[in-house]
N, C-alpha and C positions, 0 to 999 in steps of 0.2 A: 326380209326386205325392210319392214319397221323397223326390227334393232339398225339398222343401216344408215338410217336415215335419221334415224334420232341421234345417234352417235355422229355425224356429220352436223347436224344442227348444234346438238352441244359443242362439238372443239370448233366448229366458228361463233357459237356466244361466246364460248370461254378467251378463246384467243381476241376476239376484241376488245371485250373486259379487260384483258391484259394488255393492250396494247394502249388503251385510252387510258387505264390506270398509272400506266409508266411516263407518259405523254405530258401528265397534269402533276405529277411530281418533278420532272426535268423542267416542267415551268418555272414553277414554283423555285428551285433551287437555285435558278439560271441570275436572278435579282440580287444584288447586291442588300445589306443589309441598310434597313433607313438610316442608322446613322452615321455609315459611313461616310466621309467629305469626298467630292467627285475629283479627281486627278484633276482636271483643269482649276482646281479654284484651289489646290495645296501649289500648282506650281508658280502660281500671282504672290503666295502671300512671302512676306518677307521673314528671314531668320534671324531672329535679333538675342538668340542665345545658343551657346556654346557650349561644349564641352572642353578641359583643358586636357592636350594629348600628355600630360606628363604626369597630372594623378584621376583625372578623370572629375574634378568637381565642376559645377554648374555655372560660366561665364557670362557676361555681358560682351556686345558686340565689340567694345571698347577695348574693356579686357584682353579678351583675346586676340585683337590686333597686336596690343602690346606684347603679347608673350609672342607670338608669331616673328613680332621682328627682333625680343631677343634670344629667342632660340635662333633665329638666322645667324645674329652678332656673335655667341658663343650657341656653338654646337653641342651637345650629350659626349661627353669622353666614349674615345671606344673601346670595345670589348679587350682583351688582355688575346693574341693570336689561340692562344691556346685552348682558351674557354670557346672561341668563335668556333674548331673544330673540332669540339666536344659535343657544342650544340649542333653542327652539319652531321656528326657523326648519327646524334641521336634520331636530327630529322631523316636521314637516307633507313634509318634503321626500321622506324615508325612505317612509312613509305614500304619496305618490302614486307615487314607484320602484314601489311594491307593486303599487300600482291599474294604474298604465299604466307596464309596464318598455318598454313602447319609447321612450318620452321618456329623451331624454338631458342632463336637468337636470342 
């Protein structure tokens, strides 16, 4: 009846132990880190540089208005039909590799 009882006293220390162990970790973890900036004060601030969508270097606000409207005035030439279905061919191909990697297309 003492082993019984002692056995019963321990796996409820133990299981509490574990419970408040797990409890004060999920705290802890649940906090963003200090220096992270809080969503509401990145969405006030203003973007006043850019990236350029045609080689990717680092713009001014300016700037890239400007390219903005003359990429609108002259558009990027298109792809040649041929190359266009070369590249669909490859993306549908990529796309089934996904679905069934044991096909050795």
């Amino acid at each position: 009846m003492r082993r019984v009882i002692r056995f019963l006293v321990l796996t409820v220390c133990t299981s509490i132990l574990v419970e408040l162990s797990s409890h004060w970790g999920a705290l802890v973890m649940a906090l963003p880190p200090q220096e992270d900036i809080p969503e509401e004060i990145l969405r006030t601030q203003i973007i006043t540089t850019a990236r350029s969508p045609v080689d990717g270097k680092p713009l001014s606000a300016g700037e890239y208005a400007q390219l903005q409207a003359q990429l609108q005035k002259s558009p990027p030439p298109k792809l040649d039909p041929r190359i266009q279905d070369q590249v669909f061919l490859l993306r549908l191909r990529k796309t089934l590799l996904q679905l069934f990697p044991f096909l050795n297309l």
